[in-house]
SEKOLGU-752977 format. One record per residue (C-alpha): residue number from 1; x, y, z. Coordinates in steps of 0.5 Angstrom, whole numbers, plus 500, padded with zeros to 3 digits. Example, Ala and Ser with C-alpha at 12.3 -4.5 7.8 and 13.67 -1.06 7.14 Angstrom:
<atoms>
atom n->1 px->525 py->491 pz->516
atom n->2 px->527 py->498 pz->514
</atoms>
This chain:
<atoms>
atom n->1 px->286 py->323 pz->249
atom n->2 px->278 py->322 pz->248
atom n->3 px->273 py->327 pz->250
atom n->4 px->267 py->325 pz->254
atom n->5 px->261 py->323 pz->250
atom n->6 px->253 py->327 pz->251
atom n->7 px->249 py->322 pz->249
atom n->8 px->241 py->322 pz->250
atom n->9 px->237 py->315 pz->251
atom n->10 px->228 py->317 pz->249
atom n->11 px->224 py->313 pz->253
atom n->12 px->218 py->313 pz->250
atom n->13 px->212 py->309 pz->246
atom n->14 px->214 py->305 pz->240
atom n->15 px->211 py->307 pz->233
atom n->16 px->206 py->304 pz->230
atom n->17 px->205 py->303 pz->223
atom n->18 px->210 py->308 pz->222
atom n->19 px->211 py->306 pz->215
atom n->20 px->205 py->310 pz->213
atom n->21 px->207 py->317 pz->216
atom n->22 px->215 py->316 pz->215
atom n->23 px->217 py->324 pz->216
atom n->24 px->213 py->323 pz->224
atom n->25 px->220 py->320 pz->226
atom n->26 px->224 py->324 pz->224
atom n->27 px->220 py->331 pz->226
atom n->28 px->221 py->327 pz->233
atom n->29 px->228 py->326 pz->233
atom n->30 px->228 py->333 pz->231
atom n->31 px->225 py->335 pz->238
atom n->32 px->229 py->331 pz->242
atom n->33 px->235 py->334 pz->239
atom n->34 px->233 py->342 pz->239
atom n->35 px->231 py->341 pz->246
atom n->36 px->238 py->337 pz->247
atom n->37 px->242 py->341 pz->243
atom n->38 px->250 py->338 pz->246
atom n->39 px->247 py->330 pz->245
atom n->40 px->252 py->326 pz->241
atom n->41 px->248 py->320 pz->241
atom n->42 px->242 py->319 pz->240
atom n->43 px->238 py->312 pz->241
atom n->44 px->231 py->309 pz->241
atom n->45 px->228 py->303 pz->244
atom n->46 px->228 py->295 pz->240
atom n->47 px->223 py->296 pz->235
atom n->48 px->221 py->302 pz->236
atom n->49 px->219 py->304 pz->229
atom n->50 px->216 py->297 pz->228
atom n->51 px->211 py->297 pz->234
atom n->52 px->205 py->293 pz->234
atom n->53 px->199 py->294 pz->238
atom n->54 px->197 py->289 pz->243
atom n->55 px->190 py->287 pz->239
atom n->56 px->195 py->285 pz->232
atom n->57 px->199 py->280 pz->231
atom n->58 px->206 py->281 pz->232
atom n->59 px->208 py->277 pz->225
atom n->60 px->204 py->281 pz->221
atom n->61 px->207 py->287 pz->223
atom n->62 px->213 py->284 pz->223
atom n->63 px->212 py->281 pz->215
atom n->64 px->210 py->288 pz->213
atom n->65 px->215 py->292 pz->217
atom n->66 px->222 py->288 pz->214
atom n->67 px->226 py->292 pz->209
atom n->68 px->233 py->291 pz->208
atom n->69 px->238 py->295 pz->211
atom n->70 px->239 py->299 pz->205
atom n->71 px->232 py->301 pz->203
atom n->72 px->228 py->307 pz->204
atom n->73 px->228 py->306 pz->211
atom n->74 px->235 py->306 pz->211
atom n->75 px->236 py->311 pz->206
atom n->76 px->232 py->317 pz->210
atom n->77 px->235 py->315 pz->218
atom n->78 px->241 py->316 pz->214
atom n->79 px->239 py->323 pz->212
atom n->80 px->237 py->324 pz->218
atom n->81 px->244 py->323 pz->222
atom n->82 px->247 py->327 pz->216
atom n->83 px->242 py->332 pz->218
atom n->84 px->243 py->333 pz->225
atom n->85 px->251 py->331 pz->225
atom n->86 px->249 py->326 pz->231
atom n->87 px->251 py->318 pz->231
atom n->88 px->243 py->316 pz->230
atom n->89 px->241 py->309 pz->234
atom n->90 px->234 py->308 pz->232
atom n->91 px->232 py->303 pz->235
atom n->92 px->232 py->296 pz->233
atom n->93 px->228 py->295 pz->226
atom n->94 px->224 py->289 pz->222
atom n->95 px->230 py->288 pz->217
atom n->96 px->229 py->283 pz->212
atom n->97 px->235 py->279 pz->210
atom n->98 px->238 py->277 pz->203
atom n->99 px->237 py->270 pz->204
atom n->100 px->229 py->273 pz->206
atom n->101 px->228 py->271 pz->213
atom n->102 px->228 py->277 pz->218
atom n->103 px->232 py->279 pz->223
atom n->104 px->231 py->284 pz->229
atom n->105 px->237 py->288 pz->227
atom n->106 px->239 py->295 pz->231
atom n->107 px->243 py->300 pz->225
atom n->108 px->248 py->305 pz->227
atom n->109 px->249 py->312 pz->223
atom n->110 px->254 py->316 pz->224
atom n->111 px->254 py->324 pz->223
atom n->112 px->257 py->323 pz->216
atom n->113 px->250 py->319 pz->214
atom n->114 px->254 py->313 pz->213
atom n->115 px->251 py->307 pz->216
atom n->116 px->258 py->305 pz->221
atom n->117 px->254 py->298 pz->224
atom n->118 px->248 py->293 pz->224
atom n->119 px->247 py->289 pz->230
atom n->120 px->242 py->282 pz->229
atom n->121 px->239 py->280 pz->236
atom n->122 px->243 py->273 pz->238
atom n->123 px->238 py->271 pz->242
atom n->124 px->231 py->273 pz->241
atom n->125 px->225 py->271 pz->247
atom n->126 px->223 py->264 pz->244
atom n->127 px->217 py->262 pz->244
atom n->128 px->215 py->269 pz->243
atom n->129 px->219 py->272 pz->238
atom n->130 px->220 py->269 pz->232
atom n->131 px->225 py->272 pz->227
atom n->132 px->231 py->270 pz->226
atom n->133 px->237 py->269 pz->231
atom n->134 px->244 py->273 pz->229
atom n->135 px->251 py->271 pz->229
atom n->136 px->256 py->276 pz->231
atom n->137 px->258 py->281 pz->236
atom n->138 px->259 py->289 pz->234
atom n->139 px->262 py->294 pz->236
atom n->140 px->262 py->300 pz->233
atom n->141 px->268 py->307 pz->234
atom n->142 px->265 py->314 pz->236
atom n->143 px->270 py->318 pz->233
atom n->144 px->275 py->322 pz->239
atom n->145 px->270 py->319 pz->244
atom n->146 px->271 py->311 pz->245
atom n->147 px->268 py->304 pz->242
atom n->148 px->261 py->302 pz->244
atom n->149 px->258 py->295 pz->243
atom n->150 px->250 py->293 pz->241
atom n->151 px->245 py->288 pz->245
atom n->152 px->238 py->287 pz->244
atom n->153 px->232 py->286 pz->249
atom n->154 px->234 py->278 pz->252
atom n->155 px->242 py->279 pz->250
atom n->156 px->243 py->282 pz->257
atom n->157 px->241 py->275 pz->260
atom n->158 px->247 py->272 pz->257
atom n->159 px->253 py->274 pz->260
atom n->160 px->256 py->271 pz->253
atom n->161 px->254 py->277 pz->250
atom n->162 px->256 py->282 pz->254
atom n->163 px->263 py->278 pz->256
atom n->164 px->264 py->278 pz->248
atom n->165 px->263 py->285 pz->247
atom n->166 px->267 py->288 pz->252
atom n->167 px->273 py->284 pz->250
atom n->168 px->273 py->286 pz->243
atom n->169 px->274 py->293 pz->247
atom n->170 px->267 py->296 pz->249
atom n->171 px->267 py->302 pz->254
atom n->172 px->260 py->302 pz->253
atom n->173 px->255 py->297 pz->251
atom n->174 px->248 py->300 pz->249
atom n->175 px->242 py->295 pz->250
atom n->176 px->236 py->297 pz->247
atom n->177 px->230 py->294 pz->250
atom n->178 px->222 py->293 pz->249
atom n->179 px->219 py->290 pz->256
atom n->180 px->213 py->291 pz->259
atom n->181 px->213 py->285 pz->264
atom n->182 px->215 py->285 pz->272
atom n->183 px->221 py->282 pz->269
atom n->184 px->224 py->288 pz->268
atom n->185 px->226 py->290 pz->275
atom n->186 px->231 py->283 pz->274
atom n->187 px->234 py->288 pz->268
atom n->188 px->236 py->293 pz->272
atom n->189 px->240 py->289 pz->276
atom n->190 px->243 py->284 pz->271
atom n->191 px->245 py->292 pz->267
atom n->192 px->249 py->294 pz->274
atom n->193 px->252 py->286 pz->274
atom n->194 px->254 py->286 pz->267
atom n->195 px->257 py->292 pz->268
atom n->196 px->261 py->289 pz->274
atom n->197 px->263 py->284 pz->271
atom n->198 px->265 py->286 pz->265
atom n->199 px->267 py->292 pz->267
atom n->200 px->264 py->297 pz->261
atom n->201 px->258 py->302 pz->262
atom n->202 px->252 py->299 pz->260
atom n->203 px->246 py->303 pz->258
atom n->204 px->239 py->300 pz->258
atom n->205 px->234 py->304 pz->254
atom n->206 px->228 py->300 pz->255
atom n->207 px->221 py->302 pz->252
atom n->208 px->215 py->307 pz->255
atom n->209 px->207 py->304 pz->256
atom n->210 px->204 py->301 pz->253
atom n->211 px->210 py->297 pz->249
atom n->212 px->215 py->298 pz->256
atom n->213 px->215 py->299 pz->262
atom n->214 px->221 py->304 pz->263
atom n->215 px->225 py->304 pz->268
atom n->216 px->231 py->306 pz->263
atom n->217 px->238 py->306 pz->267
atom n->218 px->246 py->308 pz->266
atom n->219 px->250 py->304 pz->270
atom n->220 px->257 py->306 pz->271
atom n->221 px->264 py->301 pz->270
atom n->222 px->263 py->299 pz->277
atom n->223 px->256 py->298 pz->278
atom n->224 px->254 py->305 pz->281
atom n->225 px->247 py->307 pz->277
atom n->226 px->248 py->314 pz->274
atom n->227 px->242 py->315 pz->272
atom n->228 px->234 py->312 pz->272
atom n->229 px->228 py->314 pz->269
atom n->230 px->222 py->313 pz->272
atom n->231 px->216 py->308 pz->269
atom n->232 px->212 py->314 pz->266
atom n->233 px->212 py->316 pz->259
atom n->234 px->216 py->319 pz->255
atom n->235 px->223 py->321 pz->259
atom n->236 px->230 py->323 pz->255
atom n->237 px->235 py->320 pz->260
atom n->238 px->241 py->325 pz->258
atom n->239 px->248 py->324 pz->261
atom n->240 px->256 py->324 pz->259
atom n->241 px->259 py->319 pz->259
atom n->242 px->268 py->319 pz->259
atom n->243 px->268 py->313 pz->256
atom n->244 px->276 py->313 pz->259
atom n->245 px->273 py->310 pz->265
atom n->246 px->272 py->304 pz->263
atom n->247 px->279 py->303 pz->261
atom n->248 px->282 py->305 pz->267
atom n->249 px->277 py->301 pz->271
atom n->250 px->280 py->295 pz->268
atom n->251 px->287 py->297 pz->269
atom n->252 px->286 py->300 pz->276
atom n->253 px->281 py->295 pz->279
atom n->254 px->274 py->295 pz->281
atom n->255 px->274 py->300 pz->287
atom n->256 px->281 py->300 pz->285
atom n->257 px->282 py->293 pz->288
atom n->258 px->279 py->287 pz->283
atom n->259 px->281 py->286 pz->275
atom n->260 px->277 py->281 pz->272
atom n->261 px->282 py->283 pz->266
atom n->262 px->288 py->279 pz->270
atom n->263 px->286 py->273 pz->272
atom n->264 px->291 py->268 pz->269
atom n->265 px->299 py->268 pz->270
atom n->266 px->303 py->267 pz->266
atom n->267 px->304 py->259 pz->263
atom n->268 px->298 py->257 pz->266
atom n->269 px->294 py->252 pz->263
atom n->270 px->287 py->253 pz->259
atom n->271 px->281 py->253 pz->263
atom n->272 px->276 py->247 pz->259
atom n->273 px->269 py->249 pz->259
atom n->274 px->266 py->244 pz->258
atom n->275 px->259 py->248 pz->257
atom n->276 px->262 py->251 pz->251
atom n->277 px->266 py->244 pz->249
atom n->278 px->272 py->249 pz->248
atom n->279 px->275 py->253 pz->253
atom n->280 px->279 py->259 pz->256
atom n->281 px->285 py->260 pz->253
atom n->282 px->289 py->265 pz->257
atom n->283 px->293 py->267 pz->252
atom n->284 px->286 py->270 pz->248
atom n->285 px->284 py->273 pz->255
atom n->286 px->287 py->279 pz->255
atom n->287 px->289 py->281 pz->249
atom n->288 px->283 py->278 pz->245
atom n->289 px->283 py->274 pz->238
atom n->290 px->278 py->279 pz->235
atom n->291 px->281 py->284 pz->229
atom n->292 px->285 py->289 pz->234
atom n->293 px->282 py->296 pz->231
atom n->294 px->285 py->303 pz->231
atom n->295 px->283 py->307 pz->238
atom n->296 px->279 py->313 pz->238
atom n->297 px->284 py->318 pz->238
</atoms>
């Protein structure tokens, strides 16, 4: 049995320079918590403390903002979720590899303090951004609630990315966006349509002026949006969340009708991709070849 999961999603600017007043974030999340005391989970924008303004070159900000993980950065937004006893999503930052290339990567911290999750950005927006693509699909469990998978920015333009999150057994995947073009009325549908499709919830937190344009939405497992922010400054999209649903709408169908999870009988024979030079093996579609992990109880 699970328990519905308060989250609350902070539309709001990026901070600029943040490595030289590091305690102005943490007096933030503090506001947002006390003035939503039920939130669980709290997320902030792609590169919200590595924001750069629009006369600086994105590359030296970049340069000087990547840390690894497991740095002071990290070290204080650990404390930080210890502190409030929630499950902490920053927002993507600048994290500097070992091999030192740098990475858009979105952490995850659990109200123990541990860091639970890392996710690098697949598909970073070429020509204009250039860090490092990552290589992986993370999913992360919320203790007694669901399991909850990450994107960053452009990942939602690739169905791959969401398709692959929801089969290693997302209910909800969590989208951290950083946009201020026209563009971002076409994320809003491509939420609703990944949502469908996949059949998870999907919540796009994208930034406020002048790093975004807002328009945050949460899209239910059947693609009816629940809740949307407007385009103005910051607004905290607060919902819950019964990660459940998602589950009961593969098992049950889309309007009770359409299961994407069940296309295939039994014995028929692979479907060739040949985009992929591979192939959908039924026999992987449902069950899923990514390791079986204990469900939230």
């Amino acid at each position: 049995m699970t328990t519905p999961l308060p989250i609350g999603l902070v539309q709001t600017a990026a901070r600029h320079h943040a490595a030289e007043e590091p305690d102005a974030f943490a007096a933030d999340v503090r506001r947002v918590a006390a003035a939503h005391p039920g939130v669980r989970l709290l997320a902030y924008p792609e590169l919200h403390l590595c924001g750069h303004r629009p006369d600086e070159d994105p590359g030296t900000v970049m340069t000087a903002a990547a840390e690894p993980l497991d740095g002071p950065r990290g070290a204080r937004l650990a404390a930080l979720a210890r502190e409030l006893d929630i499950w902490l999503v920053p927002g993507s930052v600048y994290e500097l590899g070992a091999e030192g290339r740098v990475y858009n990567t979105a952490p995850v911290y659990a109200p123990t303090g541990e860091r639970v999750a890392e996710y690098r950005k697949i598909f970073p927006w070429r020509p204009y951004e250039t860090t490092a693509a990552g290589g992986s699909f993370v999913v992360f469990d919320v203790q007694g609630h669901g399991r909850v998978g990450l994107t960053i920015c452009y990942d939602a333009w690739f169905p791959e990315t969401t398709r692959h999150l929801a089969w290693q057994g997302a209910d909800l995947v969590l989208n951290l966006v950083r946009t201020p073009t026209v563009d971002r009325a076409q994320e809003v549908v491509l939420a609703r349509a990944n949502a469908i499709v996949n059949q998870v919830f999907m919540a796009s937190l994208n930034a406020a002026a002048p790093d975004g344009v807002g328009r945050s939405v949460v899209v239910d497992p059947e693609g009816n949006p629940r809740a949307e922010a407007g385009p103005g400054p910051e607004e905290v999209v607060s919902d819950v969340l019964d990660l459940a649903e998602a589950r009961r709408v593969r098992t049950r169908g889309t309007a009770g009708l359409t299961r994407v999870w069940d296309p295939f009988t039994e014995g028929q024979a692979p479907l060739e991709l040949p985009l992929y030079a591979g192939r959908i093996d039924p026999e992987r579609w449902r069950r899923g070849a990514a390791p079986e992990l204990p469900r939230p109880s």
